[in-house]
Backbone as JSON, one array per atom type, in Angstrom:
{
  "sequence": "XXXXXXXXXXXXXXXXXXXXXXXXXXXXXXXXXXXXXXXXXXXXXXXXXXXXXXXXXXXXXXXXXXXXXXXXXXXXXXXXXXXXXXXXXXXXXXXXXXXXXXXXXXXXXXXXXXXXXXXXXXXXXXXXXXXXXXXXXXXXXXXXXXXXXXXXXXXXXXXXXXXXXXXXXXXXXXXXXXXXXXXXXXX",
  "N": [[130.45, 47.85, 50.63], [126.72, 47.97, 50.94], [124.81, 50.41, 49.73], [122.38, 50.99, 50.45], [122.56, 50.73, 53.51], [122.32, 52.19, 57.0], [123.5, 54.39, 59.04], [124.85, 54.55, 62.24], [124.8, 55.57, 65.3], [127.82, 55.63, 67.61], [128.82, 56.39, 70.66], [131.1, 57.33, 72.54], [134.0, 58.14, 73.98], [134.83, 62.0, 75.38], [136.75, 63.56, 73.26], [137.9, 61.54, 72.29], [137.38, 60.61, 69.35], [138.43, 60.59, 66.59], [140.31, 59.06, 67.35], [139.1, 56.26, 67.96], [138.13, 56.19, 66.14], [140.04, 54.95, 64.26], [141.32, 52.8, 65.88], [138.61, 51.0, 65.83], [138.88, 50.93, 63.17], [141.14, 49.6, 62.77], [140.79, 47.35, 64.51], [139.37, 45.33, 63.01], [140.67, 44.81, 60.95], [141.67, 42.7, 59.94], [139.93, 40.73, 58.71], [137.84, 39.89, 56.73], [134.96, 39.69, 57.18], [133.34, 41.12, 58.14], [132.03, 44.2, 57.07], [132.27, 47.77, 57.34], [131.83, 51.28, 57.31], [133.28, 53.98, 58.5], [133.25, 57.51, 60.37], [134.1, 60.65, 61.1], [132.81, 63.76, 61.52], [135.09, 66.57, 60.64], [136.02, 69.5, 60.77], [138.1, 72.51, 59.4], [139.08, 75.33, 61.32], [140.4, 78.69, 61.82], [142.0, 79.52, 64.95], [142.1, 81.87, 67.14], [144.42, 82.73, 69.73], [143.45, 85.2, 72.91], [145.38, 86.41, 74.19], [147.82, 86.45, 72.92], [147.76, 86.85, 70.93], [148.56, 84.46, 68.65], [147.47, 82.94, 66.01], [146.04, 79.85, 64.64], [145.57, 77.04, 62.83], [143.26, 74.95, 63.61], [141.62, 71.5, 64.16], [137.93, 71.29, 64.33], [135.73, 68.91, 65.92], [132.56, 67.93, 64.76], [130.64, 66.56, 65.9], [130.66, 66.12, 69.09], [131.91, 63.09, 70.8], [130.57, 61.29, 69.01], [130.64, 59.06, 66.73], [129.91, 57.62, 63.78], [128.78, 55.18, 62.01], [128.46, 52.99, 59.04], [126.73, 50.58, 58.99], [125.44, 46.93, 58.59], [122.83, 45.69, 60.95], [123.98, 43.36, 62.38], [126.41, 43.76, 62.16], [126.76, 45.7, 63.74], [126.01, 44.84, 66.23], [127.99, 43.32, 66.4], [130.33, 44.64, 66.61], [129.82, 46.34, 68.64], [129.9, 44.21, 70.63], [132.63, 43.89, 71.34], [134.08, 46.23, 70.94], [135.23, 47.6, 72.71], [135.9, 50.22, 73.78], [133.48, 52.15, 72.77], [131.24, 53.54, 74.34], [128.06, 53.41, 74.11], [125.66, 52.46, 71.61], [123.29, 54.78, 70.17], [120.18, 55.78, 70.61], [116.88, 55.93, 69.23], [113.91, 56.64, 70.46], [111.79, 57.5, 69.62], [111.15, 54.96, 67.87], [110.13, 51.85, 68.17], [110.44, 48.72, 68.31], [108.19, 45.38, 67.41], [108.67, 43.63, 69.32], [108.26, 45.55, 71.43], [110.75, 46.79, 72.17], [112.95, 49.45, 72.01], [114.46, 50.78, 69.31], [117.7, 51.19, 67.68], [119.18, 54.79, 66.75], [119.43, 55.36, 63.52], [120.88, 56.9, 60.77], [119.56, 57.57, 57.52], [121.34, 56.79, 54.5], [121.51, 58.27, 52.57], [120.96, 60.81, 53.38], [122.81, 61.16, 55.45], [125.24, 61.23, 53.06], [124.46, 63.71, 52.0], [125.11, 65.26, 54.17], [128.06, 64.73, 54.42], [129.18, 65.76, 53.04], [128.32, 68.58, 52.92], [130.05, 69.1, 55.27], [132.27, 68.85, 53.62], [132.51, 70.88, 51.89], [131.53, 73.06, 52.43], [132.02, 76.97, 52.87], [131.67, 78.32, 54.6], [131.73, 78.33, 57.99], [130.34, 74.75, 59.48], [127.09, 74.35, 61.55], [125.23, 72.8, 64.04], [122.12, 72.4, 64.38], [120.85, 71.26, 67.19], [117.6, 71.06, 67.84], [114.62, 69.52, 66.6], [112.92, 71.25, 65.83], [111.17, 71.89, 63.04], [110.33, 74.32, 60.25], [106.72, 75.11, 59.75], [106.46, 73.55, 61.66], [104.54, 72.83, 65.1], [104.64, 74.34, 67.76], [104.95, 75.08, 71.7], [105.88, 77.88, 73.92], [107.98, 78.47, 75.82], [108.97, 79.09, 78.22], [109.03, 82.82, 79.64], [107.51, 85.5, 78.91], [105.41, 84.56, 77.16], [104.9, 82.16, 78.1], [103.53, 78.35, 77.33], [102.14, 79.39, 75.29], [100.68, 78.34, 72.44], [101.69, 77.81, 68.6], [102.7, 78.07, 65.38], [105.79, 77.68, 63.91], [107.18, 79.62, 61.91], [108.48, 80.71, 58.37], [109.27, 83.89, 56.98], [109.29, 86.12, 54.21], [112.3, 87.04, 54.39], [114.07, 85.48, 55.53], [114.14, 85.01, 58.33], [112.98, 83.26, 61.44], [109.57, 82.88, 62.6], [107.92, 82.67, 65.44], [104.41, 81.93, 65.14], [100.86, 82.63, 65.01], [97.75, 81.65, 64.48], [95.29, 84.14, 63.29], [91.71, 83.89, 62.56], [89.81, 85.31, 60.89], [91.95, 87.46, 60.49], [94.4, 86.32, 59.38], [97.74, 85.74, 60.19], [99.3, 85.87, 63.44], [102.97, 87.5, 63.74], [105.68, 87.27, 65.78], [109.13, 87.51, 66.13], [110.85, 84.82, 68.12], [113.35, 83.61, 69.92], [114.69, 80.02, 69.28], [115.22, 78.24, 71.0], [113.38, 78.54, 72.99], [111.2, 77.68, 72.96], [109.49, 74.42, 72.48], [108.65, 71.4, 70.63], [105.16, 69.84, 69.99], [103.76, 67.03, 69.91], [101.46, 65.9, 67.9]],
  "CA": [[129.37, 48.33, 51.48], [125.74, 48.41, 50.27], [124.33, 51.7, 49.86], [121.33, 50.89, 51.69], [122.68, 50.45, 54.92], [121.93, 53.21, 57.22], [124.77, 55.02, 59.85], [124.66, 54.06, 63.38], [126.0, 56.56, 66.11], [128.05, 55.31, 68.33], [129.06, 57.3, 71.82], [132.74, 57.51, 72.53], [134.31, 59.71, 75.2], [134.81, 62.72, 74.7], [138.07, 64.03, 72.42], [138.8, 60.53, 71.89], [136.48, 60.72, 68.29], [139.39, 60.11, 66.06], [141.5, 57.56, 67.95], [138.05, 55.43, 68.55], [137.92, 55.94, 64.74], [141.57, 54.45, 63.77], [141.21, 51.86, 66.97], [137.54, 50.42, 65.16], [139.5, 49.93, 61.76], [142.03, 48.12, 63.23], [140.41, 46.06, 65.41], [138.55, 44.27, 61.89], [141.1, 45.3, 59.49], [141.68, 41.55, 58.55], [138.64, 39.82, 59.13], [136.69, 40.12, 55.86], [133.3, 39.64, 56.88], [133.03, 42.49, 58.88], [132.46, 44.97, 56.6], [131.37, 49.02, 58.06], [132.99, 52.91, 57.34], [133.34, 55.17, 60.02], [133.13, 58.84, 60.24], [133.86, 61.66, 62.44], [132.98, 65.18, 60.87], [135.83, 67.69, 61.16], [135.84, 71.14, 60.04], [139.29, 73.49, 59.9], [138.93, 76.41, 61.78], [141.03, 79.24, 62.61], [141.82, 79.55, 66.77], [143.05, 82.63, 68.44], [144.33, 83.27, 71.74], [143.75, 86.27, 73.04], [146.55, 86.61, 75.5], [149.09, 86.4, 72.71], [147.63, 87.07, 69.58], [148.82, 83.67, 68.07], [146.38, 82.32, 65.85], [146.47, 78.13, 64.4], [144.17, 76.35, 62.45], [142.3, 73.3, 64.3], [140.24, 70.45, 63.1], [137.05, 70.94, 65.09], [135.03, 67.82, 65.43], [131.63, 69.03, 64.82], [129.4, 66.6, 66.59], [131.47, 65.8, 70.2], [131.29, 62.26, 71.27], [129.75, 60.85, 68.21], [131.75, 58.21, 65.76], [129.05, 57.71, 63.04], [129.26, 53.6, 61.51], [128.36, 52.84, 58.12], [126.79, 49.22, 58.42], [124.21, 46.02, 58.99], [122.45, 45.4, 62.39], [124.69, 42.14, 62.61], [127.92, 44.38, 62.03], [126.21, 47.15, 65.17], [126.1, 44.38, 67.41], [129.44, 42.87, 66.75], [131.24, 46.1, 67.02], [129.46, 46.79, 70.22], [130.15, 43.71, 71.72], [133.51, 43.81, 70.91], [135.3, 47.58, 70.93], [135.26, 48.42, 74.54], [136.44, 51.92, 73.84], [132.38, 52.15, 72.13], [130.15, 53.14, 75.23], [126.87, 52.69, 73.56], [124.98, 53.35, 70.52], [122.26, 56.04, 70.39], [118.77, 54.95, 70.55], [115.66, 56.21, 68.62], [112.81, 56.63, 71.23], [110.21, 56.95, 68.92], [111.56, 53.83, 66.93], [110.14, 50.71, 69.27], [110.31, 47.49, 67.5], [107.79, 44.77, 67.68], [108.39, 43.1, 71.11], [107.93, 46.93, 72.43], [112.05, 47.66, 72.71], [113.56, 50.78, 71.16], [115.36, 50.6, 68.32], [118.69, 52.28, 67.39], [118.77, 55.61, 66.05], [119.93, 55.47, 62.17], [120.93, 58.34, 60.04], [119.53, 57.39, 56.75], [122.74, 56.56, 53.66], [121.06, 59.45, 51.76], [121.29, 62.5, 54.4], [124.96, 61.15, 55.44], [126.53, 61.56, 52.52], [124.98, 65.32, 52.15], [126.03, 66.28, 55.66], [129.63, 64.43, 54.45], [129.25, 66.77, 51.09], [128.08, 69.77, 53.26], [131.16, 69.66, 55.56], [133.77, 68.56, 53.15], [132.64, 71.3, 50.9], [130.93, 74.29, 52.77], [132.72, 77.86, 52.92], [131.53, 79.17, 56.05], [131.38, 77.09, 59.06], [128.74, 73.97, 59.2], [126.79, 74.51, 62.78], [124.14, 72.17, 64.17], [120.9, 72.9, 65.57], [120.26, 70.5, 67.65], [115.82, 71.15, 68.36], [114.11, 68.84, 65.93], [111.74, 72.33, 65.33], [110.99, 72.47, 61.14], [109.1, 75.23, 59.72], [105.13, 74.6, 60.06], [106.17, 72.89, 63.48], [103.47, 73.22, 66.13], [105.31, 74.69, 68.73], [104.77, 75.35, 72.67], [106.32, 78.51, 74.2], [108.51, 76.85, 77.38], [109.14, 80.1, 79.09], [108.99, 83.97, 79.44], [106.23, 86.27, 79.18], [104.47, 83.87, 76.46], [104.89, 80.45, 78.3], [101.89, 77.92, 77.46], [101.02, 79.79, 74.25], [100.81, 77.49, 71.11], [101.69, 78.38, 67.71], [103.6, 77.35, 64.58], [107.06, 77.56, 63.2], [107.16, 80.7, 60.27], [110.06, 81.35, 57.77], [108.81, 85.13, 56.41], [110.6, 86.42, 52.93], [113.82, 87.75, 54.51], [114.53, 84.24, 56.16], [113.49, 85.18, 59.44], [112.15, 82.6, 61.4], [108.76, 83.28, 63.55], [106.59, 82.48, 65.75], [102.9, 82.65, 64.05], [99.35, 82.12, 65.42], [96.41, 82.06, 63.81], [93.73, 84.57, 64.28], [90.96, 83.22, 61.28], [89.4, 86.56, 60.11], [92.64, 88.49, 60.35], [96.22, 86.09, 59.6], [98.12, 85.47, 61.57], [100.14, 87.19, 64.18], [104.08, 86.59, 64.25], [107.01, 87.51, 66.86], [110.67, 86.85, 66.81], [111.37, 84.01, 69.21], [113.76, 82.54, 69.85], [114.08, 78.48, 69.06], [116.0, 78.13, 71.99], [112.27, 78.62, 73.99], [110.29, 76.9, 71.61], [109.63, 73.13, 72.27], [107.66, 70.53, 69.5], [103.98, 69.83, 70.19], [102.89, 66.4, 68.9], [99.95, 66.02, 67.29]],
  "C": [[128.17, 48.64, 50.59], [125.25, 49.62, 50.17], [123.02, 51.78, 50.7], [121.04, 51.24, 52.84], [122.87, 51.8, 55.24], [123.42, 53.68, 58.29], [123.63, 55.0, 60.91], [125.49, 54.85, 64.56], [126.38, 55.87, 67.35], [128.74, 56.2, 69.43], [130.62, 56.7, 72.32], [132.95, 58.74, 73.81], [134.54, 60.53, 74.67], [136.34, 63.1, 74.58], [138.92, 63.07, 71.88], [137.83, 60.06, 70.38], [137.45, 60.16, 67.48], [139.9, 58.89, 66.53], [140.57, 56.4, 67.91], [138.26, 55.03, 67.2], [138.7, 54.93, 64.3], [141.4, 53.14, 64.78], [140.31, 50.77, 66.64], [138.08, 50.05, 63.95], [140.31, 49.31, 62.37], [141.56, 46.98, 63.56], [139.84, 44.78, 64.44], [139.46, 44.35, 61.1], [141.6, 43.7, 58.89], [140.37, 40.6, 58.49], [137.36, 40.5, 58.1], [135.55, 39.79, 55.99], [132.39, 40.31, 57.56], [133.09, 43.57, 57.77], [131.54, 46.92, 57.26], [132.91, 50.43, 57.21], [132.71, 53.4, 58.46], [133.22, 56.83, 59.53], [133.58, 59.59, 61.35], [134.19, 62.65, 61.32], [134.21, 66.34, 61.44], [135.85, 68.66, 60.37], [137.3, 71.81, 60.68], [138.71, 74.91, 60.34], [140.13, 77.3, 62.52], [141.07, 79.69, 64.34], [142.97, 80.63, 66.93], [142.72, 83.31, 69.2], [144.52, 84.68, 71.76], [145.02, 87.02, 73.65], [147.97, 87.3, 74.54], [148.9, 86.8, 71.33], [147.85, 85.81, 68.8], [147.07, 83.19, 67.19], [147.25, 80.89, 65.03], [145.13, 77.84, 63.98], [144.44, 74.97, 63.41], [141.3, 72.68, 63.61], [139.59, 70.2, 64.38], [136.55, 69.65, 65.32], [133.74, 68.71, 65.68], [129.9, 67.78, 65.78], [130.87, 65.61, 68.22], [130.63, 64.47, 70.52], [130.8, 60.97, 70.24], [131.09, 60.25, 67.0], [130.43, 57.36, 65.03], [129.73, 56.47, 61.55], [128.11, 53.18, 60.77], [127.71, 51.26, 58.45], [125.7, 48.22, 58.75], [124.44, 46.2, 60.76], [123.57, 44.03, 63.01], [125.93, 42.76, 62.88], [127.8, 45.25, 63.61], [127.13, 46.08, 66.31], [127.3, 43.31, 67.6], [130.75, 43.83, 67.48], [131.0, 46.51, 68.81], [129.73, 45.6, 71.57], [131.89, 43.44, 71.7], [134.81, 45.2, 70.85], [134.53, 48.4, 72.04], [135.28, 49.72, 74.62], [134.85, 52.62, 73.27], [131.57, 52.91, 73.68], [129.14, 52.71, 75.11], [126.49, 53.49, 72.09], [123.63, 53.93, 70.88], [120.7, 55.41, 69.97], [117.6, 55.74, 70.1], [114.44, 56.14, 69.59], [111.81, 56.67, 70.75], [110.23, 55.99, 67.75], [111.05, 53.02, 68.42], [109.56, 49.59, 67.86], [108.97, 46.57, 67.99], [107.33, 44.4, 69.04], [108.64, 44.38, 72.05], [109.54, 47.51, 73.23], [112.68, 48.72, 71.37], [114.6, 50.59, 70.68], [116.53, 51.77, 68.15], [118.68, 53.36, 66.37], [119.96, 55.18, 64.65], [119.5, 56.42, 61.14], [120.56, 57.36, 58.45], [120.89, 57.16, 55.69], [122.73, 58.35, 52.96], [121.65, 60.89, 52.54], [122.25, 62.44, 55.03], [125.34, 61.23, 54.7], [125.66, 63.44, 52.25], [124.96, 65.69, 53.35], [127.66, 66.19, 54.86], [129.89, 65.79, 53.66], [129.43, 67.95, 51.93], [129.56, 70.3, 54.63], [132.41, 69.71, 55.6], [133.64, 70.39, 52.05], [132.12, 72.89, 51.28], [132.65, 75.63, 52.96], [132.79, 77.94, 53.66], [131.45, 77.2, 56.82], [130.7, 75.96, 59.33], [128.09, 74.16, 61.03], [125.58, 73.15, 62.49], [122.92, 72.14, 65.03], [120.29, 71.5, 66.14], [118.42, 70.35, 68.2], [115.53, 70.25, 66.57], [113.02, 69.63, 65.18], [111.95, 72.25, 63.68], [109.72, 73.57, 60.95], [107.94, 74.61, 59.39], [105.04, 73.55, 61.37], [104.86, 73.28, 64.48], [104.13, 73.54, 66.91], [104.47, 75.19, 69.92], [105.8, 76.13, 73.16], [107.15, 77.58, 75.22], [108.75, 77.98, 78.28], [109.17, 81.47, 79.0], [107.4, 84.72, 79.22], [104.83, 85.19, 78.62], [104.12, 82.84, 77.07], [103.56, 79.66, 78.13], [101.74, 78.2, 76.07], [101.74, 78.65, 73.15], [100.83, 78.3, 69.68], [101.97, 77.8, 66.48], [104.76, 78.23, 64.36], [106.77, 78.06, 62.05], [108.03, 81.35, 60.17], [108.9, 82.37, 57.45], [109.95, 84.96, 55.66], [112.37, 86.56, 53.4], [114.38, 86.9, 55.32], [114.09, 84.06, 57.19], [113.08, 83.94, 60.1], [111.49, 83.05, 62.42], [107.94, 82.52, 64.22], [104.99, 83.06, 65.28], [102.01, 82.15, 65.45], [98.61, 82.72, 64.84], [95.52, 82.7, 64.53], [92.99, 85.0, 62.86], [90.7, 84.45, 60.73], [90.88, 87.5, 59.14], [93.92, 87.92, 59.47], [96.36, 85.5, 60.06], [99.02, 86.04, 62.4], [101.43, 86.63, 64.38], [104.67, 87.13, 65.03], [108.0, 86.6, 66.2], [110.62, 86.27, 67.66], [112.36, 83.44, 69.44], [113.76, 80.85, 69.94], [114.22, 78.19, 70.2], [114.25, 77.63, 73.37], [111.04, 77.88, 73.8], [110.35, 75.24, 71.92], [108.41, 72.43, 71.36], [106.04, 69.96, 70.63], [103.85, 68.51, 69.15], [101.99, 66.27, 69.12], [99.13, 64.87, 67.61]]
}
């Protein structure tokens, strides 16, 4: 496998992440000119019931649904026409190709292997924030007393993250928000 090639998410039912996994190597495992890796992130975590006190470690999967394929555009669209158990792959909306159709979303080689790193190797838990918000984001309130108001996305020293707005003479003014309320503003 080249290092190049980018990871391709493919949509799977849900709890069947694994089996889809093991089911996709098979289905090529002699047919050398297929070549792809697979993925599904799992994380051990302790589980207990309240009822009984028992506790058991489990291997979470940490993104539900998602079976994350190592390989060329030629390899995508073999796989896809080909492993039924696949529903679709995940599409990039602000990726549109040429003749004006939207291209598939692809996780760079680089920032898959440190997720792989970050949840073969993390202590604590790995979580995922799904909002696309980064610090110095432009953000739009979406509801509650503020709704409407515009701002940016501010880490302060003690990690914090805030809502800011500029007011030129003075700063700027921040609040606690949550992200949760917070949607992206493009520019």
């Amino acid at each position: 496998m080249e290092k190049e090639h980018g990871w391709y998410i493919a949509v799977v039912t849900p709890n069947t992440e694994k089996s889809c996994e093991k089911k996709l190597k098979a289905l090529w495992e002699k047919e050398s000119d297929t070549h792809f890796n697979c993925y599904v992130p799992i994380q051990r975590e302790m589980h207990e019931w309240p009822s009984t006190g028992k506790r058991v470690w489990i291997d979470k999967v940490l993104c539900p649904c998602y079976l994350f394929i190592q390989c060329t555009e030629q390899v995508r669209y073999k796989i896809a026409c080909n492993a039924k158990f696949i529903l679709h792959f995940l599409k990039d909306r602000a990726r549109v190709d040429e003749s004006g159709r939207t291209e598939f979303a692809v996780i760079p080689h680089d920032q898959m292997q440190n997720f792989r790193r970050m949840v073969g190797n993390a202590e604590t838990p790995v979580t995922l924030d799904p909002s696309r918000l980064h610090i110095g984001s432009k953000v739009r309130v979406k509801s509650g007393r503020l709704a409407g108001m515009e701002g940016y996305l501010y880490r302060v020293p003690d990690g914090s993250d805030k809502l800011a707005i500029m007011l030129d003479i003075l700063g700027c003014a921040k609040v606690d928000y949550p992200i949760s309320l917070l949607e992206l503003i493009d520019d």
